[in-house]
Wavefront OBJ file of the C-alpha trace (Angstrom):
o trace
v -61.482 -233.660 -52.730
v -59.786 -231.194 -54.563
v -58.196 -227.700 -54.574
v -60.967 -226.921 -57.521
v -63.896 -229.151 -56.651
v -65.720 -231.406 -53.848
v -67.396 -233.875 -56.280
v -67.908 -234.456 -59.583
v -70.860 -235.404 -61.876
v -71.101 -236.828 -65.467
v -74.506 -235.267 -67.309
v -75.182 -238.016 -69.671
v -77.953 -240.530 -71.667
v -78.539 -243.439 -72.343
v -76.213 -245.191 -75.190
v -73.791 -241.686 -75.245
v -70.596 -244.292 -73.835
v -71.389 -243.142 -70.309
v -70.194 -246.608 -69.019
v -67.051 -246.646 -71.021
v -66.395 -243.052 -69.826
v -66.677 -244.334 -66.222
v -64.822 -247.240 -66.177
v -61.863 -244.883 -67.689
v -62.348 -242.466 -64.791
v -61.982 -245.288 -62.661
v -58.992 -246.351 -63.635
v -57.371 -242.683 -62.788
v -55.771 -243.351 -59.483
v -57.705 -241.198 -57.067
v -61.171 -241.065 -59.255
v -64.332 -242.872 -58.464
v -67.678 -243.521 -60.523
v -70.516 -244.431 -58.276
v -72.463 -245.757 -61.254
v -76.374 -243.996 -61.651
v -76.701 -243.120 -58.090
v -79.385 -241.965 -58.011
v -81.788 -243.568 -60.548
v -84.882 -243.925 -59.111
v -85.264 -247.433 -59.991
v -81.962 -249.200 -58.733
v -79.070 -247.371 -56.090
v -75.452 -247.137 -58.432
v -76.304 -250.359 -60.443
v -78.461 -252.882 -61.045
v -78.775 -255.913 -58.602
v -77.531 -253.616 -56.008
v -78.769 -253.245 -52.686
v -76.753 -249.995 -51.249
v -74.510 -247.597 -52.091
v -71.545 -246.686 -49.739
v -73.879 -248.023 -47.098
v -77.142 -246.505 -47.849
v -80.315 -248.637 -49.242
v -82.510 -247.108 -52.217
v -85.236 -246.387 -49.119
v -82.576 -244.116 -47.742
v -81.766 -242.604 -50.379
v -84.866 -241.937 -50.824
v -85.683 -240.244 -47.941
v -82.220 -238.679 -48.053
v -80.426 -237.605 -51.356
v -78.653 -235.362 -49.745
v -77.523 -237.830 -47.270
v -75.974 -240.059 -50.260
v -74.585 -237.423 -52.293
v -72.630 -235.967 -48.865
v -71.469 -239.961 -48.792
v -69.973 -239.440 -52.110
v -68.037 -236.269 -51.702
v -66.896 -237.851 -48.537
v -65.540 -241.661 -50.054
v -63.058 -239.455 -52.550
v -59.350 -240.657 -50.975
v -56.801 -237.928 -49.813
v -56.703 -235.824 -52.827
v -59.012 -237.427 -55.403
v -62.443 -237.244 -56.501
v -66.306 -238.974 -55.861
v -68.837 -238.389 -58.216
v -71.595 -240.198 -60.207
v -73.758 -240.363 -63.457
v -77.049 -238.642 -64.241
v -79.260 -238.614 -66.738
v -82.302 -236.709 -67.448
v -84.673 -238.805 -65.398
v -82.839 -239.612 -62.404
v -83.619 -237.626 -59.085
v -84.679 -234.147 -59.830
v -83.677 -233.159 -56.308
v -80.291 -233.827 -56.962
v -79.832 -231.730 -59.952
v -81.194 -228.923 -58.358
v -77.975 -229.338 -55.544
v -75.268 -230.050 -57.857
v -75.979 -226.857 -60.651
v -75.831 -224.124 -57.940
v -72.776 -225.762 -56.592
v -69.816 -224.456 -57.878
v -67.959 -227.190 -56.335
v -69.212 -229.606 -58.050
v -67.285 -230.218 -61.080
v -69.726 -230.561 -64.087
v -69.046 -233.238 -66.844
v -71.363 -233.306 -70.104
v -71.358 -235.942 -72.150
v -73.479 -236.075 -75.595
v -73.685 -237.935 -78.899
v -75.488 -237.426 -82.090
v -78.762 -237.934 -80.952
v -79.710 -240.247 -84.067
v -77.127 -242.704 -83.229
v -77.653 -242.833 -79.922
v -81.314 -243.505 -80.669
v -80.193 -246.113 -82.897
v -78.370 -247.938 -80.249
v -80.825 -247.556 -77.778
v -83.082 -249.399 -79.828
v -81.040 -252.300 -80.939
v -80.200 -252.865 -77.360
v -83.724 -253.174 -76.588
v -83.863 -255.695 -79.221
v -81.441 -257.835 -78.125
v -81.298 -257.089 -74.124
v -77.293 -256.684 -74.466
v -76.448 -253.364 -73.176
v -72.794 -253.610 -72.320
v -70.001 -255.631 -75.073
v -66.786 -257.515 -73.237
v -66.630 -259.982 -75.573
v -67.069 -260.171 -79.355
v -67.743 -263.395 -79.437
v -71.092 -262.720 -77.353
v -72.310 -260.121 -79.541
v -75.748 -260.126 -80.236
v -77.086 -258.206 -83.680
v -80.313 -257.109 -84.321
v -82.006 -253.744 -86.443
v -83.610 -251.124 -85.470
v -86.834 -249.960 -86.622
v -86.989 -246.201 -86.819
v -90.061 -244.603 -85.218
v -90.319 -240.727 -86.460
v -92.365 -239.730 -83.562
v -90.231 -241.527 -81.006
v -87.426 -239.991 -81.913
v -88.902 -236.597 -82.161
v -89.347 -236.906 -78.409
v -86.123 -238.448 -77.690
v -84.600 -235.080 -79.850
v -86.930 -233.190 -77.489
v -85.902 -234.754 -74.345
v -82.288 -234.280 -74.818
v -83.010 -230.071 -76.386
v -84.627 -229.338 -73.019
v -82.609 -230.961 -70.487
v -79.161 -229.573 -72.126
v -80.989 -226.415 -72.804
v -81.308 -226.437 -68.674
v -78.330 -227.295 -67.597
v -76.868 -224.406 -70.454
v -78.789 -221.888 -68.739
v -78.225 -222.503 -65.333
v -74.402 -223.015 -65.805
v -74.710 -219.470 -67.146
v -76.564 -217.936 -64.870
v -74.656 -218.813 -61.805
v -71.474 -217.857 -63.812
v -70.308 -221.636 -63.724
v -68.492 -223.753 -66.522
v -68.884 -227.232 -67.455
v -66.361 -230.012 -69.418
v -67.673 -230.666 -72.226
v -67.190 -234.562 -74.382
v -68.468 -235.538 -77.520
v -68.828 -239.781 -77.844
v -65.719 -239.404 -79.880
v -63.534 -237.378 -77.652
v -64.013 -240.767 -75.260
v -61.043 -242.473 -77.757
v -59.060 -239.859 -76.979
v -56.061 -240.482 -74.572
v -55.402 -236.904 -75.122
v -59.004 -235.760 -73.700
v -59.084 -238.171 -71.113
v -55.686 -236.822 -69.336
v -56.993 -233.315 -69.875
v -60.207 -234.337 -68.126
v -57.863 -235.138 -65.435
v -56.239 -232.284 -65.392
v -59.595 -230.130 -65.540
v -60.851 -231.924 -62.459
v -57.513 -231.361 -60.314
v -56.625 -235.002 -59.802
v -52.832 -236.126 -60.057
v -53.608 -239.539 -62.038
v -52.854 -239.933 -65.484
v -53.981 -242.692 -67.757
v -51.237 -244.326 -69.357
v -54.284 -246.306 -72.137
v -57.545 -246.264 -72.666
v -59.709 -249.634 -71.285
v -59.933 -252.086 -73.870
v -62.771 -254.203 -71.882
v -65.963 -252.626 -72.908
v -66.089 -253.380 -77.038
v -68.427 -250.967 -79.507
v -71.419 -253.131 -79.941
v -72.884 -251.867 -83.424
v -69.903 -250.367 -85.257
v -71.685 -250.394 -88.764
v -72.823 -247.709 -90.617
v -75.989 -246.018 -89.524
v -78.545 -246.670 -92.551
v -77.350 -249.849 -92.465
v -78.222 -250.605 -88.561
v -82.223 -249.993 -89.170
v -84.260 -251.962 -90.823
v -86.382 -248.896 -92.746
v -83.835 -246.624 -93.811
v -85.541 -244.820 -96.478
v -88.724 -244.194 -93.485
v -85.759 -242.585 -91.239
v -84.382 -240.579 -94.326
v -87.436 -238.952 -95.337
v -88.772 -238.275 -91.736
v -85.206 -236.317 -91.250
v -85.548 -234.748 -94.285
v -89.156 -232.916 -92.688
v -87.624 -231.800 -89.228
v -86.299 -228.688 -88.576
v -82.544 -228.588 -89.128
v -80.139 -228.353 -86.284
v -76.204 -228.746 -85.275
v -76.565 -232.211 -83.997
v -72.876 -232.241 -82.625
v -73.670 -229.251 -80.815
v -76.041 -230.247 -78.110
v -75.285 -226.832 -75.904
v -76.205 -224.766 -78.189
v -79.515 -227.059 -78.729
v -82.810 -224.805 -79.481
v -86.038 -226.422 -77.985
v -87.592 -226.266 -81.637
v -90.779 -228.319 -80.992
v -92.432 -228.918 -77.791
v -93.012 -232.675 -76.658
v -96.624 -232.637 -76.905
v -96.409 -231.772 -80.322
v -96.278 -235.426 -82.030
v -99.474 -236.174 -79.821
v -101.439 -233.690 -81.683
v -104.091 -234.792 -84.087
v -105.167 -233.026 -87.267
v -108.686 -233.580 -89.242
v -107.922 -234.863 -92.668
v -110.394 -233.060 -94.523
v -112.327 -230.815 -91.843
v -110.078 -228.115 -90.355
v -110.352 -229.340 -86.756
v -107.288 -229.629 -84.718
v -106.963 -231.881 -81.413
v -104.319 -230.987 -78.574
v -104.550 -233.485 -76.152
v -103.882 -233.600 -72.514
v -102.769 -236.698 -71.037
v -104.914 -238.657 -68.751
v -108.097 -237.237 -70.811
v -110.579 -239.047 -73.281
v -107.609 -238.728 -75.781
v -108.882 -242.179 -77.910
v -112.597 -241.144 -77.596
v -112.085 -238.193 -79.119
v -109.643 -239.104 -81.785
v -111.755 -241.876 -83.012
v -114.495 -238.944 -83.293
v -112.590 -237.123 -85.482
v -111.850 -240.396 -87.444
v -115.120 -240.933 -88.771
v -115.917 -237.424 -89.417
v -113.817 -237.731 -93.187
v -114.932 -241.060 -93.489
v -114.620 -241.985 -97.165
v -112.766 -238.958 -98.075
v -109.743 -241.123 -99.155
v -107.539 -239.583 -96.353
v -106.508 -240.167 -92.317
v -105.849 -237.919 -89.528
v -102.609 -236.881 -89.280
v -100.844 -237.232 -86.254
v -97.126 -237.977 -84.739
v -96.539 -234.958 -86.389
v -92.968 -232.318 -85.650
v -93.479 -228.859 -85.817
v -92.321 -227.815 -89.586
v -95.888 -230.738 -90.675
v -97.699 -228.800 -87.732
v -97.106 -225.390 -89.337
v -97.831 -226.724 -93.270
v -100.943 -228.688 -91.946
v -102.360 -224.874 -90.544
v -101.334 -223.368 -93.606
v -103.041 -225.925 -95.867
v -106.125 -225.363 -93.501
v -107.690 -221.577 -93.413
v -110.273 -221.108 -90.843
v -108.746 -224.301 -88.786
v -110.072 -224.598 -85.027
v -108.065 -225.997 -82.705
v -109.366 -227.153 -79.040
v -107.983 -229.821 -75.719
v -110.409 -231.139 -73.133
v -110.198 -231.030 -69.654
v -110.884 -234.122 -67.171
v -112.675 -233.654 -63.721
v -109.168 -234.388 -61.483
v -110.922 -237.060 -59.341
v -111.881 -239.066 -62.871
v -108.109 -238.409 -64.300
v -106.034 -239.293 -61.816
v -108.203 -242.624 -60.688
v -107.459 -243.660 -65.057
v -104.211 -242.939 -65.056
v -104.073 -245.077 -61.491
v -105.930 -248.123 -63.337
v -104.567 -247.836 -66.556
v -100.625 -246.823 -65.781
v -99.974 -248.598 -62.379
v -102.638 -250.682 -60.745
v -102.677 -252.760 -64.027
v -99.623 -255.097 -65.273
v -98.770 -255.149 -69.342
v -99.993 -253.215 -71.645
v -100.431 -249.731 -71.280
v -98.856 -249.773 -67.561
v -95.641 -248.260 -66.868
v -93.945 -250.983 -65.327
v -90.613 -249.436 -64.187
v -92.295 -247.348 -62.232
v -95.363 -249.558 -60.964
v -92.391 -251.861 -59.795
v -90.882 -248.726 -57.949
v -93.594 -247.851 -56.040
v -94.556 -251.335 -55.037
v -91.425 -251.810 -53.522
v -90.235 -248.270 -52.121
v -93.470 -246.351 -51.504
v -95.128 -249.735 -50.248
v -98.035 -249.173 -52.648
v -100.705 -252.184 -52.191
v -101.072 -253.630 -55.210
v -100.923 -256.916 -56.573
v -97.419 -257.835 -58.151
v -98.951 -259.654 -60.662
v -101.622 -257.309 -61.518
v -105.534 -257.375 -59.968
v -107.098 -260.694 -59.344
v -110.193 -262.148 -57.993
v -108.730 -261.491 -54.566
v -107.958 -258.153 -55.214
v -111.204 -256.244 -53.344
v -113.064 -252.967 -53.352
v -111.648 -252.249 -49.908
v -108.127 -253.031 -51.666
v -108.211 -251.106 -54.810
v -109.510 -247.890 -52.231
v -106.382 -248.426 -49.997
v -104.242 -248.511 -53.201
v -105.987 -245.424 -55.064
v -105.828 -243.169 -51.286
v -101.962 -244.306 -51.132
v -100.866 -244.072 -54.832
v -102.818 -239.998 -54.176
v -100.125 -239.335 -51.396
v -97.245 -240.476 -53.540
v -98.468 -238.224 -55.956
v -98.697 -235.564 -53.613
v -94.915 -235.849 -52.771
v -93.976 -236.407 -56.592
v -95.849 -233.070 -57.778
v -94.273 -231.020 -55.199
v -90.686 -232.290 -56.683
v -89.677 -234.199 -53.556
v -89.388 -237.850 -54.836
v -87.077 -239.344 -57.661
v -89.813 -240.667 -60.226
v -90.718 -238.145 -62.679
v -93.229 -235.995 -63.020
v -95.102 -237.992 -65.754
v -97.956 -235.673 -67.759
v -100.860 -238.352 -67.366
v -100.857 -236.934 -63.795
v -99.361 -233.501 -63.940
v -101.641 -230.731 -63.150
v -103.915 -229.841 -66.681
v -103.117 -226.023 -65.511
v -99.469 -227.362 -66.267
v -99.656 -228.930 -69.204
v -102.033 -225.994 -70.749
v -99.265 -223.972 -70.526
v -97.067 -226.087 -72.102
v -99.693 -226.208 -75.367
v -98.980 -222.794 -75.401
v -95.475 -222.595 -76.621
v -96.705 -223.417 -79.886
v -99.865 -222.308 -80.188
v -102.712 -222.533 -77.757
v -106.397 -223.886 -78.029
v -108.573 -221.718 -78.986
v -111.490 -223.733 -77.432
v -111.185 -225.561 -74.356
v -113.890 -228.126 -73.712
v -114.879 -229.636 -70.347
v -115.111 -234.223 -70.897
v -118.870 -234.175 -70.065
v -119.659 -231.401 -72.884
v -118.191 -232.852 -75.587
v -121.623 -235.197 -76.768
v -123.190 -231.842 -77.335
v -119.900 -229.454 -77.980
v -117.619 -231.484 -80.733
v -120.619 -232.460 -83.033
v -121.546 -228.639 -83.167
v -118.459 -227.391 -83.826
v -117.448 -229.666 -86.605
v -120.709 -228.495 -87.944
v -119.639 -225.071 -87.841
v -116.588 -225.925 -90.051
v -118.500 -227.451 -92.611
v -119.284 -231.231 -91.191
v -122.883 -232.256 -91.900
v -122.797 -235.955 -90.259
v -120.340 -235.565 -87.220
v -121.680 -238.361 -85.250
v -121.344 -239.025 -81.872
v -118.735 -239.375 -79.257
v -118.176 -242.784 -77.433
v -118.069 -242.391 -74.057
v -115.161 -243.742 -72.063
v -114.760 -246.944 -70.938
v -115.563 -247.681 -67.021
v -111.886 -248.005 -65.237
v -111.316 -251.765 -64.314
v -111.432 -253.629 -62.223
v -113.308 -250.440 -60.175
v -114.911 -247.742 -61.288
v -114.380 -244.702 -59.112
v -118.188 -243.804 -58.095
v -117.741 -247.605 -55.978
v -115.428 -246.209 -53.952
v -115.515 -242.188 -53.724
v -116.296 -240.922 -50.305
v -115.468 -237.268 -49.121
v -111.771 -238.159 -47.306
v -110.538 -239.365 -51.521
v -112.439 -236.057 -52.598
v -110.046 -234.477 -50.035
v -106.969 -235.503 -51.668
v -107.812 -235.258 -54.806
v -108.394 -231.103 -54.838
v -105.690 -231.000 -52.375
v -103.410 -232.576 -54.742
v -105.222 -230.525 -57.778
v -105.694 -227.270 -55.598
v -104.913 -225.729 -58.957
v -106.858 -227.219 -61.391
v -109.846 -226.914 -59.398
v -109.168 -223.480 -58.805
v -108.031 -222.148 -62.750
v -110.642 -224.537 -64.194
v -113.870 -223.998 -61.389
v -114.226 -227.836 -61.224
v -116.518 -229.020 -58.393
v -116.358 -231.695 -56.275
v -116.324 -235.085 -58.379
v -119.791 -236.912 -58.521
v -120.303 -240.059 -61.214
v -121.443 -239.033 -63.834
v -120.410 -238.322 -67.508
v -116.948 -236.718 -65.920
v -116.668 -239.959 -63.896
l 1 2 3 4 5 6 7 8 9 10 11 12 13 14 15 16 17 18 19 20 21 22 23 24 25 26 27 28 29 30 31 32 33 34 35 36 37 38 39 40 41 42 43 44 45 46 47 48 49 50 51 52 53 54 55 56 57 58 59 60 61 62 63 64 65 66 67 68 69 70 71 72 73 74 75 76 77 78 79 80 81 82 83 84 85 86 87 88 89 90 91 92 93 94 95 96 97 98 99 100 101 102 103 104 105 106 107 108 109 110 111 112 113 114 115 116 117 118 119 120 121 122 123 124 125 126 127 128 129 130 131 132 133 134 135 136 137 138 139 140 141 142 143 144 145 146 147 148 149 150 151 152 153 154 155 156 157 158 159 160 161 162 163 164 165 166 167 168 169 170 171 172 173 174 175 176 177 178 179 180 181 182 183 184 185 186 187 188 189 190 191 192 193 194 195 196 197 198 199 200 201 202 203 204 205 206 207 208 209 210 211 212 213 214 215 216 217 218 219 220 221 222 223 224 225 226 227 228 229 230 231 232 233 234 235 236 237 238 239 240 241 242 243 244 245 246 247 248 249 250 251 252 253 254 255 256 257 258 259 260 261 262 263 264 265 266 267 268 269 270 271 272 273 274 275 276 277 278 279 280 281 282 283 284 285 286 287 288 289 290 291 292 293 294 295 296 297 298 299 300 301 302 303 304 305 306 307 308 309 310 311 312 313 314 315 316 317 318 319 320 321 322 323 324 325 326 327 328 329 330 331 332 333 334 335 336 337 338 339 340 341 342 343 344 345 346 347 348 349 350 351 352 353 354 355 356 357 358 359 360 361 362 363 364 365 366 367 368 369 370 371 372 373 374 375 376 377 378 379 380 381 382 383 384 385 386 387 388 389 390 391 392 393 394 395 396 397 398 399 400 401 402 403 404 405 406 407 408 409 410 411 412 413 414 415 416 417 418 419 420 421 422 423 424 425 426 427 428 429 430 431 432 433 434 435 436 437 438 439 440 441 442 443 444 445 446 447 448 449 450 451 452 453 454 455 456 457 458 459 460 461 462 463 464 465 466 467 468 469 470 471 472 473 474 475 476 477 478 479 480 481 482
């Protein structure tokens, strides 16, 4: 410790030189990185099985335990801290912005290269360079609506920590990626965070992996150019003074191509159903839905579109949440979200299958699985577990409030109205065939009407206590909301 501060922490991202920035602290006598200590998936690195003595199931259990481990490994006059991103351990951010001492490092790059180098590393599965010689190349292939929400991401969480620093009257260093070849800015960083160590050069062991020229490091540079040239301008090297310009469920949206219908989805719902409804409605019009769209498209598509209705559709909880389950973790590939499924296999001792459902895998199972994947949830709503939030199972309360920062629905439909409810209202703009809706596919391998009983219905509008109470949903039966 310090006269100034207790511990420190470096606010960073993925591919912003966050590893080359710690292995330079490190190498300040009296300094110490602790890696991502508290990503939810691995405990400081990779491969590891503890941290200063604590497991990730401690940790777990215990942030606060770890991060007090941290201040306390810093030698006689030195310094402990750690990295963390945006997705690590939302507990832990809430501790280290009211305290004042903890010394606050921010780290940022141009989000577009970043992005870039995020996705060549994901090409080639190289994520750190000590050799040249090992260097693996590969291009990137832009994705306009991925990168909106990576842009959106980083807006909102250094929006957050912005806003807090200022409101508790706090102050934070502040490094660009190319301060991090500064000597100069490394010492001061010293300096700034009360240490005596000095760095007499800068490591030479971690090498720049892609040091070419942007355009020339994707493989559809003229896609990326003109999907710049349609967002909403912004000081890129600035990221504190970042303005949340579009909202993250904005490139989810979906926009009729001829009749003035627009579709704001909530995660979890009948979000293909519907959008394959709206597909055929301008069949042989020449044109397709628009969609993966930022805000400046949103606002020309309304403009171009007088008399435009825009609606969402809610999901019965119990029918939501038991999707998601099937569809996100119980399944393996695909649409499942396999960081996470691997997480809660092996620290929240879900029962499921490693390798996915098989014949073995029984009713009696998949219940077990649904009624304990329900309590995780109920700890990960309530903010007390390190996976994030993720909207297919965040409240639809929530996430209707979110829709309206940028405009809300003006209709909001319930899932087992729609047969009756979309084909009338296209009607009303104009539609004189607007078919019918598809139902949705029965979850697999289970569908939830085999296993409901009134101890699941019990959970689930505990867990959804809100949405049953803002929406008036009843207890789940099977039926067209099941």
């Amino acid at each position: 410790m310090t006269d100034s501060f207790d511990y420190f922490i470096v606010f960073a991202e993925m591919r912003t030189g966050s590893n080359f920035l710690e292995t330079n602290l490190n190498a300040i006598s009296g300094v110490t990185c602790h890696g991502e200590a508290f990503n939810p998936h691995f405990i400081g690195y990779p491969n590891r099985d503890d941290l200063l003595g604590m497991t990730q199931e401690m940790r777990e259990q215990d942030p606060g335990g770890l991060l007090a481990r941290i201040k306390g490994s810093a030698a006689a006059g030195g310094l402990a801290g750690f990295r963390y991103f945006h997705d690590h351990d939302p507990r832990i951010l809430d501790l280290a912005l009211e305290d004042p001492r903890c010394a606050k490092i921010i780290l940022t790059r141009n989000p577009l290269e970043s992005y870039v180098s995020w996705k060549i590393a994901q090409a080639t599965g190289q994520w750190k360079l000590t050799n040249v010689k090992r260097r693996k190349e590969a291009q990137a292939r832009f994705d306009s609506a991925e990168f909106s929400q990576h842009v959106a991401d980083l807006q909102a969480f250094q929006v957050t920590l912005l806003n807090r620093l200022q409101k508790s009257g706090q102050s934070a260093f502040y490094l660009a990626y190319e301060d991090l070849q500064s000597l100069e800015v490394m010492n001061g960083l010293a300096q700034w965070l009360g240490v005596s160590g000095r760095l007499a050069a800068l490591d030479a062991s971690l090498k720049p992996q892609n040091p070419a020229p942007l355009r020339s490091k994707v493989e559809n540079p003229a896609e990326m150019a003109a999907a710049l040239a349609e967002m909403d301008h912004f000081n890129l090297g600035r990221s504190p003074n970042f303005e949340p310009r579009r909202g993250p469920a904005v490139p989810s949206y979906v926009a009729g191509a001829v009749t003035p219908l627009l579709y704001l989805p909530i995660r979890g719902g009948p979000e293909a159903e519907v959008t394959a409804w709206m597909a055929q409605l301008d069949q042989g019009a020449g044109e397709e839905l628009q969609s993966r769209m930022n805000q400046k498209q949103l606002r020309h598509w309304k403009r171009h579109h007088p008399g435009f209705r825009s609606f969402t559709v809610l999901r019965h909880p119990a029918a939501r949440v038991h999707a998601v389950f099937c569809r996100r973790v119980l399944a393996k590939g695909g649409e499942s979200y396999g960081n996470i499924r691997e997480t809660l296999r092996r620290q929240f001792k879900l029962p499921i299958p490693k390798d996915g459902p098989d014949a073995s895998y029984s009713l009696a199972d998949h219940r077990a699985a649904f009624s304990q994947f329900l309590t995780f949830l109920q700890a990960n709503l309530a903010g007390q577990t390190s996976i994030r939030v993720d909207a297919d199972w965040a409240s639809q309360s929530q996430a209707l409030s979110g829709l309206a920062e940028v405009g809300a629905p003006d209709l909001i439909l319930r899932e087992d109205e729609l047969g009756e409810a979309l084909p009338a209202l296209a009607q009303r703009l104009g539609c004189d065939s607007p078919g019918q809706l598809q139902q949705a596919a029965a979850d697999q391998p289970y569908p939830l009407a085999a296993i409901w009983d009134a101890a699941l219905e019990k959970q689930v509008s505990s867990l959804y206590q809100r949405d049953y109470m803002m929406f008036g949903f009843a207890p789940w039966a099977a039926g067209p909301e099941g």
